[in-house]
Each structure stands twice: as C-alpha cells, then as structure tokens.
C-alpha positions in Angstrom: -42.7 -74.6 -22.3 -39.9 -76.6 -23.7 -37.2 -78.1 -22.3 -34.4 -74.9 -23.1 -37.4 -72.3 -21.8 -36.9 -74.1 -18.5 -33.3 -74.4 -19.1 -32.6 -70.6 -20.0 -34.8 -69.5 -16.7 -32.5 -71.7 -14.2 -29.6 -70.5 -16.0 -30.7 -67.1 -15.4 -31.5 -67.5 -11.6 -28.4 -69.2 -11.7 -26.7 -66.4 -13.2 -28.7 -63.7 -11.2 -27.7 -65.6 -7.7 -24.0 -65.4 -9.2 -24.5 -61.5 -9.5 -26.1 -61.0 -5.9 -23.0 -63.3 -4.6 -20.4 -61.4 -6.9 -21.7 -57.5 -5.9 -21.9 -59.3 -1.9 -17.8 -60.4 -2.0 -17.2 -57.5 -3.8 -18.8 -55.0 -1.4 -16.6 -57.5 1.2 -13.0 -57.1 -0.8 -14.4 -53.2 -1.0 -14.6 -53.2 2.9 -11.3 -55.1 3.6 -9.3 -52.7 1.2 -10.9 -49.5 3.0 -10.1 -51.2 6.6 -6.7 -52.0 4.9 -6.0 -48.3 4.0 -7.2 -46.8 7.1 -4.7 -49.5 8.9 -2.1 -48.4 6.4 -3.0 -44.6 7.1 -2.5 -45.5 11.2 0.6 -47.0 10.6 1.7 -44.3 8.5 0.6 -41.4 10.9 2.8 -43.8 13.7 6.0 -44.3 11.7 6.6 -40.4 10.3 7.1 -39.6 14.1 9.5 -42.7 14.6 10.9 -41.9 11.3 11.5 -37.8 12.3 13.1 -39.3 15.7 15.6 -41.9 13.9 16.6 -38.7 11.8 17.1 -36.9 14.9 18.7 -39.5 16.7 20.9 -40.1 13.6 21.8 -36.8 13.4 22.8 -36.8 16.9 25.2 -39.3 16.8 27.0 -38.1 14.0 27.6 -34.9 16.1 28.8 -37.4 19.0 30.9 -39.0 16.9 32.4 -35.6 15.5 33.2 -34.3 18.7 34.4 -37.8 19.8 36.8 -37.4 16.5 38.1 -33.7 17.3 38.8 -35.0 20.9 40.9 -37.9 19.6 42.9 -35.4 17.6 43.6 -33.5 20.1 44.4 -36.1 22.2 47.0 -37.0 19.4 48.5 -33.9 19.5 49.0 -33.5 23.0 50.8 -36.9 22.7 52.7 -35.8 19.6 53.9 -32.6 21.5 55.0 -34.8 24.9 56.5 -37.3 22.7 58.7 -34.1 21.2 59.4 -32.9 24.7 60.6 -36.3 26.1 63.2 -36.7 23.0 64.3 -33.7 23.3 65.1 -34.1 27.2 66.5 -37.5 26.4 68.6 -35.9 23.6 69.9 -32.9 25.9 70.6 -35.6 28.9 72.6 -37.7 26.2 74.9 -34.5 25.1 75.2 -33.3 28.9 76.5 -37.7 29.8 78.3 -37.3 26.5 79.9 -33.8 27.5 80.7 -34.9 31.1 81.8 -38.6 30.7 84.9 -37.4 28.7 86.3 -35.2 31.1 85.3 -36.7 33.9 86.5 -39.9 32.7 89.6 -38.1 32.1 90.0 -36.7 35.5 89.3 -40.0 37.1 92.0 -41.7 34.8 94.3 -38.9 35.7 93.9 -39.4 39.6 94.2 -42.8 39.6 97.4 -42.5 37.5 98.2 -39.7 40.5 97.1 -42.1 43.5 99.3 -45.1 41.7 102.2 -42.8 41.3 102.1 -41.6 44.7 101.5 -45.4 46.1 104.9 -46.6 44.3 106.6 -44.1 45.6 105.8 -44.6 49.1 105.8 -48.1 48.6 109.5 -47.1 47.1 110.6 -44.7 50.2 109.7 -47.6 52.4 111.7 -50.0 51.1 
C-alpha cells in the first residue's frame, strides 16, 4: 500500500462522513421547511377569518358613512329651506316698515304741524 492508496481511502471516509453529515442537515432543513409550512398553513387558516371580518367591517363602515352622508344632506336642506323662510319673513317685515313708515311718518308730521298750529294760536288768543 502506497502512500495515495492510504490517501484515496481517508479521502473517501472523508468524503463518505461529508455525505452522512450532508443527507443529516438536509433531512434537518427538510424538517424546518415542513414545520415552516404547516406554521405558514396555521397562520393562513387564522388570517382568511380576520381577513373576511376586515371586509365586513370595511364594508360596514362605508354604509355608516353613506347614511352619515345622506343625513348631512338632508340636514343641509332643511337649513337651506329655513334659511329661504327667514329671508323671506325678513323681506315681507321690510315692505310692511317700508309701507307703514311713510304714512305714518306722514301722519305724525301732519299732527305735529296740527298740535304747533293749534299751540300758536292759543298762545296767540292769550296774548
């Protein structure tokens, strides 16, 4: 036996220990992906659930938010149509100060003329 007999039968123990080691970590990393999946596959059965809920809770609150909207208008209309009422009240009370100040005015102007004429000439018979 020479000197690369002995040399080519470490190598191959060598090389038939790397093997056993290579087939051991791989039947590891084999393991730890099919523990991996099956977590993967738990998580996944958890989250659809969540998933379905955040639809229906999405869903939800675009109704709420609808109805919140159609309320609003409403709200805005009623407002619009009170707003119209008011200014038209304040509008009619404007013509009826505008229709009465003018005579009445007048009237008053015309008494007061009256009482002045009627207080010179007692003022004028008492002299």
């Amino acid at each position: 036996m020479t000197l690369i007999d002995v040399l080519t039968v470490v190598v191959l123990i060598l090389v038939s220990v790397l093997i056993v080691a290579l087939v051991i970590y791989l039947g590891k990393i084999t393991r730890s992906i099919q523990n991996l999946q099956k977590d993967i596959s738990i998580l996944s059965d958890k989250v659809n659930p969540l998933l379905s809920s955040l639809n229906d809770l999405a869903s939800k609150v675009t109704e709420l938010s609808d109805q919140a909207k159609s309320q609003l208008d409403t709200t805005k209309k009623i407002i619009e149509s009170i707003r119209d009422r008011v200014n038209t009240i304040l509008e009619f009370e404007e013509k009826v100060r505008a229709g009465f100040q003018g005579p009445v005015m007048g009237l008053f102007n015309h008494l007061k003329a009256i009482s002045n004429g009627v207080n010179t000439f007692l003022n004028y018979l008492k002299k």
